[in-house]
KEZARO-615069 format. One record per residue: residue number from 1; chain; residue in one letter; x, y, z of N, C-alpha, C in turn. Coordinates in steps of 0.1 Angstrom, whole numbers, plus 5000, padded with zeros to 4 digits. Each point is the difference from the previous one (the first is absolute). Layout:
# residues N
R  papa  bavo  roza   nc1   nc2   nc3  cac1  cac2  cac3   cc1   cc2   cc3
R   NUM     A     A     X     Y     Z     X     Y     Z     X     Y     Z
...
# end
This chain:
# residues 112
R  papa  bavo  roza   nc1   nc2   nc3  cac1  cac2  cac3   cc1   cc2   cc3
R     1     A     X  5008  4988  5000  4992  5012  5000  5009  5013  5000
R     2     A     X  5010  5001  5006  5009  5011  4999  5006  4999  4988
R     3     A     X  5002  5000  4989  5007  4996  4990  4990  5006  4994
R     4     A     X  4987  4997  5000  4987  5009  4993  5002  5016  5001
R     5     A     X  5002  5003  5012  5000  5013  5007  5014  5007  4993
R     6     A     X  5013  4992  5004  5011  5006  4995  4995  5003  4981
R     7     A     X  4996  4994  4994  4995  5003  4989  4994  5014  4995
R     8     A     X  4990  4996  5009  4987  5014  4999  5009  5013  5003
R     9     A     X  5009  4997  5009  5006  5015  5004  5011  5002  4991
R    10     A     X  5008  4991  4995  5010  5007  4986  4991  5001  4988
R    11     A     X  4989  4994  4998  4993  5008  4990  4998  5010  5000
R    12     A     X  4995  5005  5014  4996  5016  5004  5012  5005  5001
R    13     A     X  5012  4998  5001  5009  5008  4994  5007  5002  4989
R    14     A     X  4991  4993  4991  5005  5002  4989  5009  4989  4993
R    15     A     X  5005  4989  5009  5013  4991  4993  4990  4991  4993
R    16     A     X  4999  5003  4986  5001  4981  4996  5008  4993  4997
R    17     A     X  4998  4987  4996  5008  4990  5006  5019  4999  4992
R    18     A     X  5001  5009  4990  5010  5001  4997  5009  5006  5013
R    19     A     X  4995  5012  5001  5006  5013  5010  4994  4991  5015
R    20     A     X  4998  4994  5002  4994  4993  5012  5009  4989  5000
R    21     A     X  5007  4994  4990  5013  4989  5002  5012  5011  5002
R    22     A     X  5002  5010  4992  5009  5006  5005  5003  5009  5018
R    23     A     X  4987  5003  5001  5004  5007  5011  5000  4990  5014
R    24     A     X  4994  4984  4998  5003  4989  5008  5011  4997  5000
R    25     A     X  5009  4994  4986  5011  5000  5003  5012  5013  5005
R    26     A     X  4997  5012  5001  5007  5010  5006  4994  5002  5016
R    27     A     X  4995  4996  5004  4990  4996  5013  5008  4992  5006
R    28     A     X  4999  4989  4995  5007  4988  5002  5015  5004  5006
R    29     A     X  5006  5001  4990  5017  5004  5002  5002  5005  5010
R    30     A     X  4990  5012  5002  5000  5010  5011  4999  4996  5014
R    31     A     X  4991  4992  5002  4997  4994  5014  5009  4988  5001
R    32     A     X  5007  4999  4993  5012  4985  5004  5007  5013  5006
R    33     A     X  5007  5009  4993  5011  5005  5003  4996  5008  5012
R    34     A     X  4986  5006  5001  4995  5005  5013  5001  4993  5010
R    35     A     X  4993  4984  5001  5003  4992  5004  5014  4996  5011
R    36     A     X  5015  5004  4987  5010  4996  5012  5005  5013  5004
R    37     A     X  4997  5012  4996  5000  5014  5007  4995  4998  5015
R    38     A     X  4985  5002  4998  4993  4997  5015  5013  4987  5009
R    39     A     X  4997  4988  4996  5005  4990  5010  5017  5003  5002
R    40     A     X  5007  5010  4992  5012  5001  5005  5008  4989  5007
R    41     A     X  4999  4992  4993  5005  4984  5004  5017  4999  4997
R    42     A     X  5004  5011  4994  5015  4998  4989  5008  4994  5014
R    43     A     X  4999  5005  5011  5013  4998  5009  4991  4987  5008
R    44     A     X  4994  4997  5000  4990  4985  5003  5003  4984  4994
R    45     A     X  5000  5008  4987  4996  4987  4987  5013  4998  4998
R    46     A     X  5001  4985  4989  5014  4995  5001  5005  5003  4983
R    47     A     X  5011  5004  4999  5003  5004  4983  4994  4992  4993
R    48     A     X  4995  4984  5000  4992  4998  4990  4989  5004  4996
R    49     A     X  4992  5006  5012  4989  5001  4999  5003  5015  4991
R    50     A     X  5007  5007  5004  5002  5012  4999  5007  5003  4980
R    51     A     X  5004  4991  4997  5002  4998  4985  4985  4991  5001
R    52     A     X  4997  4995  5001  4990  4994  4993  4990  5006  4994
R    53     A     X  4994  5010  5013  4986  5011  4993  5003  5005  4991
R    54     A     X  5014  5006  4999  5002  5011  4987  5003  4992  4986
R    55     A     X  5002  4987  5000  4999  4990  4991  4988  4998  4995
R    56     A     X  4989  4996  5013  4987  4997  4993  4995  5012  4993
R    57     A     X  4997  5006  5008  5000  5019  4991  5001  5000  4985
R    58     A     X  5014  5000  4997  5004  5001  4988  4996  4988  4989
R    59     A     X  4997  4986  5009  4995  4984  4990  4982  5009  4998
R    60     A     X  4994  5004  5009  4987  5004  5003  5001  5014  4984
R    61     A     X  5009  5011  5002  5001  5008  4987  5003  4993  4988
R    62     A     X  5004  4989  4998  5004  4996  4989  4990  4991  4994
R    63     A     X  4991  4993  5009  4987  4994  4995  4990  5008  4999
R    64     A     X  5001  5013  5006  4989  5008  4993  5006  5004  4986
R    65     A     X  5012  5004  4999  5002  5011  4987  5000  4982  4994
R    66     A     X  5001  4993  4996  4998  4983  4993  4980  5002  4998
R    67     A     X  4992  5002  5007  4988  4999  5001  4993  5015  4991
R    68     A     X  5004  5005  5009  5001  5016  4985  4997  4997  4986
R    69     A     X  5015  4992  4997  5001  5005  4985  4992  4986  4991
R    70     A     X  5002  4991  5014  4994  4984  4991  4984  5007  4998
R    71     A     X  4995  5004  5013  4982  5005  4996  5000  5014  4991
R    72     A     X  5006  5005  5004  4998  5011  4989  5002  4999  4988
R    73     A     X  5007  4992  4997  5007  4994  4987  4983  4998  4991
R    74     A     X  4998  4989  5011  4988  4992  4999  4989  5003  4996
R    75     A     X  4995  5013  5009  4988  5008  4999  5004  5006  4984
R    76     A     X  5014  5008  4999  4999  5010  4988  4996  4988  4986
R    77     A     X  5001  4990  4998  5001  4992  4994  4982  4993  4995
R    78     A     X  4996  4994  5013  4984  5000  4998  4991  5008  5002
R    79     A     X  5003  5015  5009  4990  5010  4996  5002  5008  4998
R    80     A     X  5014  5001  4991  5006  5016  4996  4998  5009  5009
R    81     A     X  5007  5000  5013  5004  5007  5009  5009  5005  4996
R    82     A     X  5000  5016  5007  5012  5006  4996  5015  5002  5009
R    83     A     X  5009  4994  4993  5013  4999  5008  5003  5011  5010
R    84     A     X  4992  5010  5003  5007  5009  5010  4997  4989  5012
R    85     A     X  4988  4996  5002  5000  4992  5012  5009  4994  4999
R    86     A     X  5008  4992  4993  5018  4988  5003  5009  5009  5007
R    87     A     X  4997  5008  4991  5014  5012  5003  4995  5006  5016
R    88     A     X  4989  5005  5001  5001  4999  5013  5000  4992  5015
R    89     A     X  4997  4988  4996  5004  4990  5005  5014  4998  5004
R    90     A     X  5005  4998  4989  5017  4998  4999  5005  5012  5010
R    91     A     X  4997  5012  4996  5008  5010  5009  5000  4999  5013
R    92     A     X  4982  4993  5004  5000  4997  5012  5009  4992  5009
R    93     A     X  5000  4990  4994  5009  4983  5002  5014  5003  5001
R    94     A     X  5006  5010  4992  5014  5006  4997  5004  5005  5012
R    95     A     X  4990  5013  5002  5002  5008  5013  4999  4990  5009
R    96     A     X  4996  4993  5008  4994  4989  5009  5018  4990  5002
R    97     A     X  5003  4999  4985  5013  4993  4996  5007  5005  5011
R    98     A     X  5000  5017  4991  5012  5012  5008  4999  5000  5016
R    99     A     X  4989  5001  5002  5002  5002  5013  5003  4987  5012
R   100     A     X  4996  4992  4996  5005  4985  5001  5014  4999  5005
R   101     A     X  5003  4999  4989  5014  5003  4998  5009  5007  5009
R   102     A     X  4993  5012  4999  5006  5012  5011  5000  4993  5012
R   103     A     X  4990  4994  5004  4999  4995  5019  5005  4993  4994
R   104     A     X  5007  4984  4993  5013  4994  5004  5012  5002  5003
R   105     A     X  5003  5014  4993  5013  5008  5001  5004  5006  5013
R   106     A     X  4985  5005  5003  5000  5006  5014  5004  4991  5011
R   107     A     X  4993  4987  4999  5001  4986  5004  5016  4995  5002
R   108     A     X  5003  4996  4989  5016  5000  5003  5010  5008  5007
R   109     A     X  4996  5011  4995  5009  5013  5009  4997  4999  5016
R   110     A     X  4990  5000  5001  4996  4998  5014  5006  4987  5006
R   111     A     X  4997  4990  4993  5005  4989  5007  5018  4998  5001
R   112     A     X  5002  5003  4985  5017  4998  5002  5012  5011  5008
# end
């Protein structure tokens, strides 16, 4: 029943489901990384754990920008959809990449 509800209210703001995958998966990212902000675990947790998130992160950006271009591909293909949606997909998944990326670096540095 909440799944109904979450619906009704990104309609009313306007996302459909294109702009509604994108702004979940930027949602998403955000609350992982919010996630180890809040719990401040870095001097708790043990280096694997500590390379691991920022690994999954980046496996997590790279199956979205993979899902992007396979469905967008897809859609432009059977209902002549227009490629801005890939492209903005992709930039999304890229940036998602970048920043990814960035908290492993940070990750190392910290750790080594």
């Amino acid at each position: 029943m909440a799944a109904g509800s979450t619906v009704n209210l990104l309609a009313k703001l306007g996302l459909g489901s294109p702009n509604r995958c994108l702004v979940m998966l930027v949602l998403v990212w955000l609350l992982n990384v919010l996630w180890l902000g809040l719990n401040y675990f870095w001097r708790f947790a043990s280096v694997q754990v500590l390379l691991a998130v920022p690994i999954l992160l980046l496996v997590y950006g790279l199956v979205a920008l993979l899902a992007y271009v396979y469905w967008g591909v897809k859609r432009v293909r059977e209902e002549d959809a227009p490629y801005a949606n890939v492209m903005v997909g992709v930039i999304v998944a890229i940036t998602l990449l970048y920043f990814s990326f960035t908290l492993l670096r940070f990750v190392l540095e910290a750790v080594g």
